[in-house]
VMD Tcl script that builds the backbone (N, CA, C; Angstrom):
set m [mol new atoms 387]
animate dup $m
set s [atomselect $m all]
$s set {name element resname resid chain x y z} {
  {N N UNK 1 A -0.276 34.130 -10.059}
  {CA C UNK 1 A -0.063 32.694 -10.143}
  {C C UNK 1 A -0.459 32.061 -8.817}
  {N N UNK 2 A -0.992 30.822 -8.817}
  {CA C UNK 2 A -1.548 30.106 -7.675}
  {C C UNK 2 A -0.253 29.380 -7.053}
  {N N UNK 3 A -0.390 29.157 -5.679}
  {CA C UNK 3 A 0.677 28.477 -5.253}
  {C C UNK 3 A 0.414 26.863 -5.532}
  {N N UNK 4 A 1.737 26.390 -5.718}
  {CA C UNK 4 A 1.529 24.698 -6.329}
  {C C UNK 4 A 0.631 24.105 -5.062}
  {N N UNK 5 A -0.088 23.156 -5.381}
  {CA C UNK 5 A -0.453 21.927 -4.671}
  {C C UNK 5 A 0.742 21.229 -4.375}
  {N N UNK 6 A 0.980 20.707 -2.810}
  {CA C UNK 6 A 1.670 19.224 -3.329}
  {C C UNK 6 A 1.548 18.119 -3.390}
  {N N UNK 7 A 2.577 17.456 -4.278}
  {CA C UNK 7 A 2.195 16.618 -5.089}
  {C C UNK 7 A 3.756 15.288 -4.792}
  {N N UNK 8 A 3.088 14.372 -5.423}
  {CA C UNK 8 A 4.179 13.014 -4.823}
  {C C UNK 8 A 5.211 13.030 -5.648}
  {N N UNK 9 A 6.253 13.284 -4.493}
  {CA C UNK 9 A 7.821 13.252 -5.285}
  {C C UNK 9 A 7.816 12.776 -6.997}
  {N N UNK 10 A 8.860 13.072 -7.720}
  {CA C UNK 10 A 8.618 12.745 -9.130}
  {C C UNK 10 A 7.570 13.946 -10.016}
  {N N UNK 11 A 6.699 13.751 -9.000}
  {CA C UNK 11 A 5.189 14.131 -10.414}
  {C C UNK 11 A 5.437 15.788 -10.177}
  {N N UNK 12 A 5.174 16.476 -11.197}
  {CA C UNK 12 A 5.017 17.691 -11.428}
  {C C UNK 12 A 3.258 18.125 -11.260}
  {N N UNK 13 A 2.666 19.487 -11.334}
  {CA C UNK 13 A 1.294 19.889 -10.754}
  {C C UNK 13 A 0.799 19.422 -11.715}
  {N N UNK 14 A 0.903 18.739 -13.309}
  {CA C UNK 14 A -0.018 18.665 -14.448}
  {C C UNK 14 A 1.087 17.204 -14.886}
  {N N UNK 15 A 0.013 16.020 -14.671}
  {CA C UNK 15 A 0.264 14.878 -15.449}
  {C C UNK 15 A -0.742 14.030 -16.615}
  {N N UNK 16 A -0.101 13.790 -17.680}
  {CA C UNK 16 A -1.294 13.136 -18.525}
  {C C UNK 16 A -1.116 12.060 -18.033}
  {N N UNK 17 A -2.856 11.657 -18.164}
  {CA C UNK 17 A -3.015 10.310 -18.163}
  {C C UNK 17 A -3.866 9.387 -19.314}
  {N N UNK 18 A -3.193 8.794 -20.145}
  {CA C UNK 18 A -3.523 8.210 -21.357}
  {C C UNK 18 A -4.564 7.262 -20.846}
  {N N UNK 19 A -5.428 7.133 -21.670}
  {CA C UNK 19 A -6.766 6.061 -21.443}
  {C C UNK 19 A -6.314 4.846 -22.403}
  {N N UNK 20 A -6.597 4.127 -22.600}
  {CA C UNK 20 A -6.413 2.561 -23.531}
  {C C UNK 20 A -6.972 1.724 -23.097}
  {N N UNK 21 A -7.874 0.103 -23.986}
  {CA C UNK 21 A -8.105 -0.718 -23.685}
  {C C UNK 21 A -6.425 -1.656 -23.427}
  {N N UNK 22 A -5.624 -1.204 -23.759}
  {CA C UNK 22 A -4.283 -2.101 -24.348}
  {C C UNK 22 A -3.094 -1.569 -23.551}
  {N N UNK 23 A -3.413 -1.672 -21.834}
  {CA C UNK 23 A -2.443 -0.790 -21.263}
  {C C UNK 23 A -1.325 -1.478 -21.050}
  {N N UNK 24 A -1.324 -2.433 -21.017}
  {CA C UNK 24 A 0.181 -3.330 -21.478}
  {C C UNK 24 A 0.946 -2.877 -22.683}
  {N N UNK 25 A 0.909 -2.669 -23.665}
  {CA C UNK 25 A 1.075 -2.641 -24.807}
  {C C UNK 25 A 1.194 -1.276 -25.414}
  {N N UNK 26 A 0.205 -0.271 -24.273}
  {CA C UNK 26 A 1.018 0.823 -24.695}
  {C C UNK 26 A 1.768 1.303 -23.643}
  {N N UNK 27 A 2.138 1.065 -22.610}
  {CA C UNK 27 A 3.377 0.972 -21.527}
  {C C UNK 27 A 4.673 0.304 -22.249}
  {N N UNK 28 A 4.735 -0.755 -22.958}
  {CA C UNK 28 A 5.866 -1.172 -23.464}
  {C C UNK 28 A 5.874 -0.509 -24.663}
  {N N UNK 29 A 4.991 0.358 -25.698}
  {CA C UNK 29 A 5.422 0.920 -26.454}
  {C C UNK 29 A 6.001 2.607 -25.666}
  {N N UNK 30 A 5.955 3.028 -24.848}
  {CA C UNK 30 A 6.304 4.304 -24.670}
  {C C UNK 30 A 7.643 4.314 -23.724}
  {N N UNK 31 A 8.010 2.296 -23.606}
  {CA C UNK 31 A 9.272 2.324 -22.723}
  {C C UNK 31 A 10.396 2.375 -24.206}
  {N N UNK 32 A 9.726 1.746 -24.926}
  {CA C UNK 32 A 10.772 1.180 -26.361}
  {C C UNK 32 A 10.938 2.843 -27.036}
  {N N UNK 33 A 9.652 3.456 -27.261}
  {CA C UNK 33 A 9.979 4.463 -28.490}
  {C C UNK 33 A 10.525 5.824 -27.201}
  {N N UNK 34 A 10.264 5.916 -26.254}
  {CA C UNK 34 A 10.572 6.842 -25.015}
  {C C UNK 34 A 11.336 6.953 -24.144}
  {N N UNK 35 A 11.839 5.770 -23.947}
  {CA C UNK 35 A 12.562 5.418 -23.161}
  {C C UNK 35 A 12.021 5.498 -21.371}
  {N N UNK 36 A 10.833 5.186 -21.786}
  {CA C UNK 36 A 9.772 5.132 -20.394}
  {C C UNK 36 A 10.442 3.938 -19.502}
  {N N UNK 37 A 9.993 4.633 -17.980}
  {CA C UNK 37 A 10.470 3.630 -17.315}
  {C C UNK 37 A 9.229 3.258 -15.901}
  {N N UNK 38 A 8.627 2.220 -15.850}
  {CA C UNK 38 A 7.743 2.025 -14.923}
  {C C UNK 38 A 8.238 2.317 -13.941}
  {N N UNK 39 A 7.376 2.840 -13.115}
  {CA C UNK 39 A 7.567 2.861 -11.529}
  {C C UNK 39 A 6.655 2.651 -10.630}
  {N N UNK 40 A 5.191 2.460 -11.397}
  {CA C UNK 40 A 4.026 2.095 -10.230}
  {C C UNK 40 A 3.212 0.992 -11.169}
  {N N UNK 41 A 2.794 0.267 -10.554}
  {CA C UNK 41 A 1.202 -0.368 -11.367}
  {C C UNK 41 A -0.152 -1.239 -10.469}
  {N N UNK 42 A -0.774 -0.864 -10.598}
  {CA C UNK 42 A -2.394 -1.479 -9.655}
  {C C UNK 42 A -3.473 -2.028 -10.826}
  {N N UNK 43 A -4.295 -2.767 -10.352}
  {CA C UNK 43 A -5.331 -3.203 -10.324}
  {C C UNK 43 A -6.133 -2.621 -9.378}
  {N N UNK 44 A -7.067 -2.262 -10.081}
  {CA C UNK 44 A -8.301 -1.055 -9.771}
  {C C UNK 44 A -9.134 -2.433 -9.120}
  {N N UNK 45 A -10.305 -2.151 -8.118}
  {CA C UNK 45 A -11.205 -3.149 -8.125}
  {C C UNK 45 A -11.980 -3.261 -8.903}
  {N N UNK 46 A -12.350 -2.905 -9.745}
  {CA C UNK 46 A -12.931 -3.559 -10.778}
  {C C UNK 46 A -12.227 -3.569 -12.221}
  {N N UNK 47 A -10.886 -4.091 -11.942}
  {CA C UNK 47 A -9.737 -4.822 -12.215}
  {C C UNK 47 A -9.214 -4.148 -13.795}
  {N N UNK 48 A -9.643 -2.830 -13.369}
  {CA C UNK 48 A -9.050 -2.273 -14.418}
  {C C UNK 48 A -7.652 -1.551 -14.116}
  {N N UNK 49 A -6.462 -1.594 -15.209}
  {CA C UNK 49 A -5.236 -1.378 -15.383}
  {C C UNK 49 A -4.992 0.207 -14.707}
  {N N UNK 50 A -3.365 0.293 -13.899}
  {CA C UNK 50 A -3.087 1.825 -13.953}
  {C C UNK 50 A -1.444 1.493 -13.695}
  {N N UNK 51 A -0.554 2.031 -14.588}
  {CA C UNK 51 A 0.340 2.290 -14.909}
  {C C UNK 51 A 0.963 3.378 -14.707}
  {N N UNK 52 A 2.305 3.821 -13.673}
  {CA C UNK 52 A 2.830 5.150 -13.633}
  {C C UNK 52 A 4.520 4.945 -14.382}
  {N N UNK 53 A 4.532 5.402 -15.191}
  {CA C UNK 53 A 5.837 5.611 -16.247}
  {C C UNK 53 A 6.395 6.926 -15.933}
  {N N UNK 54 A 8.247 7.064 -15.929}
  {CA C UNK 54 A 9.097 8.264 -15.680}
  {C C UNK 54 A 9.267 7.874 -17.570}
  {N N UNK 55 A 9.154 9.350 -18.227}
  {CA C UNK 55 A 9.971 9.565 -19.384}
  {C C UNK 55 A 10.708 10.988 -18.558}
  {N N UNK 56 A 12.384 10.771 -18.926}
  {CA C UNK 56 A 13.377 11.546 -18.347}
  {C C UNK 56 A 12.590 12.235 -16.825}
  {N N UNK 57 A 12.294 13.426 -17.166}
  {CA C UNK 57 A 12.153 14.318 -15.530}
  {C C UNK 57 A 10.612 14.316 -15.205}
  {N N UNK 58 A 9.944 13.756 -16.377}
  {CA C UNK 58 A 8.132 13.746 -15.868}
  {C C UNK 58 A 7.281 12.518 -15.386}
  {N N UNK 59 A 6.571 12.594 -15.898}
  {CA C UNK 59 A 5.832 11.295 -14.949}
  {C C UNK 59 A 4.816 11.535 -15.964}
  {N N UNK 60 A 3.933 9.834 -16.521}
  {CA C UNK 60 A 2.544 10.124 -17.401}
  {C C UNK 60 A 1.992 8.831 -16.441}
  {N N UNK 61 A 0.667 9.073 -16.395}
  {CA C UNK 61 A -0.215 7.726 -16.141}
  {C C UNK 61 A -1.224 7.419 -17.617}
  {N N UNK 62 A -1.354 5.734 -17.266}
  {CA C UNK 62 A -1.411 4.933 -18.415}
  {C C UNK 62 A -2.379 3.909 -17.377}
  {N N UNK 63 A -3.804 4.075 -18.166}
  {CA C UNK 63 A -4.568 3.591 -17.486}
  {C C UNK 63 A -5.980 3.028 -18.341}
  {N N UNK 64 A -6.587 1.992 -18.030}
  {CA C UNK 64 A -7.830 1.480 -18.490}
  {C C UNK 64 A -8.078 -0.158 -18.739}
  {N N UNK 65 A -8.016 -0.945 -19.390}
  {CA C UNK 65 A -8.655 -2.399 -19.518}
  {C C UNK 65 A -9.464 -2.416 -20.956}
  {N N UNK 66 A -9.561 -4.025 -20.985}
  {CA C UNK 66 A -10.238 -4.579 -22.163}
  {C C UNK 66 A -11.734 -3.989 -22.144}
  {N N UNK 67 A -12.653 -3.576 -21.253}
  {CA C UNK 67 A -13.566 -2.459 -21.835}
  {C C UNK 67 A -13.773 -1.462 -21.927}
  {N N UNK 68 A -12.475 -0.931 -21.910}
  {CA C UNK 68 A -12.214 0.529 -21.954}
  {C C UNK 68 A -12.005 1.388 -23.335}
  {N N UNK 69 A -13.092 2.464 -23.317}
  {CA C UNK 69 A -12.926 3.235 -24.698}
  {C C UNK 69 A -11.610 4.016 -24.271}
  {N N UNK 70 A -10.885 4.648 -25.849}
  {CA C UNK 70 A -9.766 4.718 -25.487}
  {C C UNK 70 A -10.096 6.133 -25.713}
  {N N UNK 71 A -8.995 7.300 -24.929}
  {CA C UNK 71 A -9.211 8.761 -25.090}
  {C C UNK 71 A -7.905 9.369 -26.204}
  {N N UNK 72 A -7.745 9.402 -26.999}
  {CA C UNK 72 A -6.160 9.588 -27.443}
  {C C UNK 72 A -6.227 11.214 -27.409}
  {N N UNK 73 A -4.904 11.281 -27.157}
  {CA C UNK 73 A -4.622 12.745 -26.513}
  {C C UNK 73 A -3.224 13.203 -27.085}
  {N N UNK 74 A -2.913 14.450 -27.333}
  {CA C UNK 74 A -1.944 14.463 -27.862}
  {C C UNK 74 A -0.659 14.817 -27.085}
  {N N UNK 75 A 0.950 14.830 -26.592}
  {CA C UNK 75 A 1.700 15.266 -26.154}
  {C C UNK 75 A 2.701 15.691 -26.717}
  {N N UNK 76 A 3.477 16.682 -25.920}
  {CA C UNK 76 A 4.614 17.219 -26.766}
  {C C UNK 76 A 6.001 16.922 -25.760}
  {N N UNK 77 A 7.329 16.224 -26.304}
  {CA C UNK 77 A 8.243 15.806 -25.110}
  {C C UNK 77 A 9.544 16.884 -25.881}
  {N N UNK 78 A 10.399 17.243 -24.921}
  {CA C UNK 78 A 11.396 17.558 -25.218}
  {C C UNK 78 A 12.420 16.614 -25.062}
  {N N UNK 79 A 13.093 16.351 -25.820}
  {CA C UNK 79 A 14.158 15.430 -26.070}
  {C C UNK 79 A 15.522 16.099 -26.629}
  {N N UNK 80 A 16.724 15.284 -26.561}
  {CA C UNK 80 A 17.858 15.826 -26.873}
  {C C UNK 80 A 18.064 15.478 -28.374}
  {N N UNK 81 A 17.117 14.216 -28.543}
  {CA C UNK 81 A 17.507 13.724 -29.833}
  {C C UNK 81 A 16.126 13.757 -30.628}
  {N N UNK 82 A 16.008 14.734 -31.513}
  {CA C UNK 82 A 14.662 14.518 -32.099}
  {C C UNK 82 A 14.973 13.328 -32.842}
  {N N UNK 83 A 15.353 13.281 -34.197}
  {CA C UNK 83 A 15.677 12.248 -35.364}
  {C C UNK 83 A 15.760 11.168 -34.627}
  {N N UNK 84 A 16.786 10.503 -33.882}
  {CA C UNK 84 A 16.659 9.278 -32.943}
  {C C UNK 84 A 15.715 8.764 -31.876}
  {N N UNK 85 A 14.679 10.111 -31.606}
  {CA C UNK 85 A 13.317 9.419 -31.043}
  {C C UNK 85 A 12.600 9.145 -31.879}
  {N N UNK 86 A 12.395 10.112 -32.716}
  {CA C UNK 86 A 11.465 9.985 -34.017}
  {C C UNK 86 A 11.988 8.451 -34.620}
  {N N UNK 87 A 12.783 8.013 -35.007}
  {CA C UNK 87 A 13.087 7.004 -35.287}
  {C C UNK 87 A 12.663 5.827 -34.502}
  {N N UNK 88 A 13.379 5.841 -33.487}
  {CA C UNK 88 A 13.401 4.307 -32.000}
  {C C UNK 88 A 11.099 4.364 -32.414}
  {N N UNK 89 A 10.547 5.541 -32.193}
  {CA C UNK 89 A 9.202 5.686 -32.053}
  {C C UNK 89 A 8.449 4.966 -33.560}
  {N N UNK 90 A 9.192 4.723 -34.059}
  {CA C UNK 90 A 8.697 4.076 -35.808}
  {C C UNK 90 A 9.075 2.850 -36.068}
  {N N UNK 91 A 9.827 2.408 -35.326}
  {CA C UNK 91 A 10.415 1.207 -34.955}
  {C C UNK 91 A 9.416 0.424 -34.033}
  {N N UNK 92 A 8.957 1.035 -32.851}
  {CA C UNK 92 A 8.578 0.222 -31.891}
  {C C UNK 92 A 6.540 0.716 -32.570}
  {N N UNK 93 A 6.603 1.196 -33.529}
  {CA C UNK 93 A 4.918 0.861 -34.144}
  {C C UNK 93 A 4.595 2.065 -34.893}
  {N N UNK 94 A 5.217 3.171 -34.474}
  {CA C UNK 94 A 4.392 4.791 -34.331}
  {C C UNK 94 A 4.118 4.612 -35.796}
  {N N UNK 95 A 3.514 5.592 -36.745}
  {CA C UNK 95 A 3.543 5.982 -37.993}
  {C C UNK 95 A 3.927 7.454 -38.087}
  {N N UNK 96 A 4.436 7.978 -38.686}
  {CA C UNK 96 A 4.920 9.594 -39.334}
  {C C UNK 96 A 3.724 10.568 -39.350}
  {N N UNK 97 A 3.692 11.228 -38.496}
  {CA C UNK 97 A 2.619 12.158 -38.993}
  {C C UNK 97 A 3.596 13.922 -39.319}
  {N N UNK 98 A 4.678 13.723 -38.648}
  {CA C UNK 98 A 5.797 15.096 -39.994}
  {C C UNK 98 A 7.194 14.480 -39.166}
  {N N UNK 99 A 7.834 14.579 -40.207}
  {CA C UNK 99 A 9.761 14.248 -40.433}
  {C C UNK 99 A 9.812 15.222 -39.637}
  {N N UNK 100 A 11.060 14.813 -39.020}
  {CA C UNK 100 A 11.804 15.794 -38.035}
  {C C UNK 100 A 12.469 17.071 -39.388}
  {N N UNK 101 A 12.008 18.025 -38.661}
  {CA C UNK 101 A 12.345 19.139 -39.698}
  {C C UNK 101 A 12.596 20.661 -38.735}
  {N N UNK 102 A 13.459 21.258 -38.986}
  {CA C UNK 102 A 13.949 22.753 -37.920}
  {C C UNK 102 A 12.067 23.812 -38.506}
  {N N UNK 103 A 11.981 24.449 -37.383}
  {CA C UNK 103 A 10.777 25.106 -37.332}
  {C C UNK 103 A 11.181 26.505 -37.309}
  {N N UNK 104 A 10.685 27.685 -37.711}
  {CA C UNK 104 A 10.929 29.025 -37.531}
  {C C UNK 104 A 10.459 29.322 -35.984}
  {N N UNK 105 A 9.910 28.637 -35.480}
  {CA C UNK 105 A 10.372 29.002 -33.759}
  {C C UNK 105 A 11.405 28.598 -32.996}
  {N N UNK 106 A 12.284 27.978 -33.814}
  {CA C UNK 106 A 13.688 27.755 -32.954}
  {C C UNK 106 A 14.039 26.577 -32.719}
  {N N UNK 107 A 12.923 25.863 -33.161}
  {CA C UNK 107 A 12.848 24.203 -32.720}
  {C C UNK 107 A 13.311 23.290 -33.711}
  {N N UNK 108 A 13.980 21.944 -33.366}
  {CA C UNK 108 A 13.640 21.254 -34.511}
  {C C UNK 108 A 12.318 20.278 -34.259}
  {N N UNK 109 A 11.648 19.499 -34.573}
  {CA C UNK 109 A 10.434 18.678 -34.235}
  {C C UNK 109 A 10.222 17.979 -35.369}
  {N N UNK 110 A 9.164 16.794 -34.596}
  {CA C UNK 110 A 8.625 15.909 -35.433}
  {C C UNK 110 A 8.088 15.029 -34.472}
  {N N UNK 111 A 7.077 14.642 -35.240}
  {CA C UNK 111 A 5.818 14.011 -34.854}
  {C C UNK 111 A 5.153 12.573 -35.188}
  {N N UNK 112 A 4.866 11.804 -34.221}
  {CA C UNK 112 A 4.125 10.152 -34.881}
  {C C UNK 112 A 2.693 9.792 -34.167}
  {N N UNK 113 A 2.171 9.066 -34.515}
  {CA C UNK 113 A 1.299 8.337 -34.259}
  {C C UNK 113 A 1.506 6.954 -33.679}
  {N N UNK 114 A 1.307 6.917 -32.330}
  {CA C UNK 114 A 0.994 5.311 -31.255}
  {C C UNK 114 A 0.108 4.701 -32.005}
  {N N UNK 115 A 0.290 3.104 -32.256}
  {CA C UNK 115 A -0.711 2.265 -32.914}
  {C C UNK 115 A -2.399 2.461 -31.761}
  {N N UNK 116 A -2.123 3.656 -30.772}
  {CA C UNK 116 A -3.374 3.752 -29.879}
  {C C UNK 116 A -3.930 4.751 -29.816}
  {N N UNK 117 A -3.459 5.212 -31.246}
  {CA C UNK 117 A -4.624 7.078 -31.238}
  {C C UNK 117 A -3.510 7.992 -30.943}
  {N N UNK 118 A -2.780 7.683 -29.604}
  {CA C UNK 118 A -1.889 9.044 -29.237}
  {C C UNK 118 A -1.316 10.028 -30.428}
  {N N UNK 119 A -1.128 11.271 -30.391}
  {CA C UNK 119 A 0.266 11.856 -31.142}
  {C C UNK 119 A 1.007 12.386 -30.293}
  {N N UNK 120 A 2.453 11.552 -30.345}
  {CA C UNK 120 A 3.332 12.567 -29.518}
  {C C UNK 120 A 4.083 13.069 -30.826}
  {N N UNK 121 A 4.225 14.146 -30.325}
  {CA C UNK 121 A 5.464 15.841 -30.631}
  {C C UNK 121 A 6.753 15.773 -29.755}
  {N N UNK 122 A 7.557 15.633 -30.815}
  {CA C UNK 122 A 9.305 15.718 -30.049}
  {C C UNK 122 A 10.197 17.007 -30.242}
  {N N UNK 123 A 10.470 17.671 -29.592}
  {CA C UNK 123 A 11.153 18.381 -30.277}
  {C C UNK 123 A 12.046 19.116 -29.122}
  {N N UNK 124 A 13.213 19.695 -29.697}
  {CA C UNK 124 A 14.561 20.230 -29.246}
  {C C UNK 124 A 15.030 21.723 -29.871}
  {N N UNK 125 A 15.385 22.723 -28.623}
  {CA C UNK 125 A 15.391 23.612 -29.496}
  {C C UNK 125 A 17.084 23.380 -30.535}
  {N N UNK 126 A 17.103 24.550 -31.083}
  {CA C UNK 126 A 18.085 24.723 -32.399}
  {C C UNK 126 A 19.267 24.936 -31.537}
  {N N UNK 127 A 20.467 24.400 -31.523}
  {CA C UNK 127 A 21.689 25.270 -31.786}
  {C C UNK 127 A 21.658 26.498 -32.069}
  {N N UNK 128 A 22.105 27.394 -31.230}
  {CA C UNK 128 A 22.541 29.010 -31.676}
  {C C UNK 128 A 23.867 28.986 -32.520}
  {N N UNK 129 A 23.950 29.458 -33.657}
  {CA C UNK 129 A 25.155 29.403 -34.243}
  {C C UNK 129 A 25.512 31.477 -34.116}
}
mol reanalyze $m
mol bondsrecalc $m
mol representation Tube
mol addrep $m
């Protein structure tokens, strides 16, 4: 294993960074369905958008402008509450791409679609009974 780079308080060695023409819009969708919380934002000189959002212990950047092709990418978050993200995330736009349902790897999960291409994956492992 390589030794980490370092890297600026908060951020871990591997952060996504979502592309969008609509970086307003998908910053307030990933504060509503995620419970994202801004902590940085610039204007590029050639006045394109960059956005740094905390969901719980990670960090994503959220970045691009009105001529920006968008990259949609997919993520996977661990959460305490699948069903109630999955939910708050359908509420604030997402669409269903699978019901929160327990997985034979231990997990429960479920999955939506951002009105911006993204798919995020939620999921929590199982209760040991």
């Amino acid at each position: 294993m390589t030794t980490p780079a370092p890297v600026r308080e908060g951020f871990h060695t591997v952060t996504p960074y979502l592309i969008t023409p609509s970086v307003e819009a998908l910053s307030t969708f990933v504060g509503q369905a995620f419970g994202g919380v801004e902590t940085f934002r610039a204007i590029g000189s050639a006045g394109g958008q960059h956005v740094e959002m905390r969901i719980a212990d990670s960090m994503i950047m959220i970045g691009g402008g009105v001529r920006t092709e968008p990259m949609p990418m997919m993520l996977h978050l661990y959460v305490r509450d699948v069903d109630g993200v999955y939910n708050r995330a359908l509420a604030a736009g997402a669409t269903s791409i699978m019901e929160p349902a327990d997985q034979p790897d231990g997990e429960r999960r479920a999955g939506v679609k951002d009105p911006f291409g993204n798919q995020w994956y939620m999921g929590a492992p199982l209760e040991k009974k």
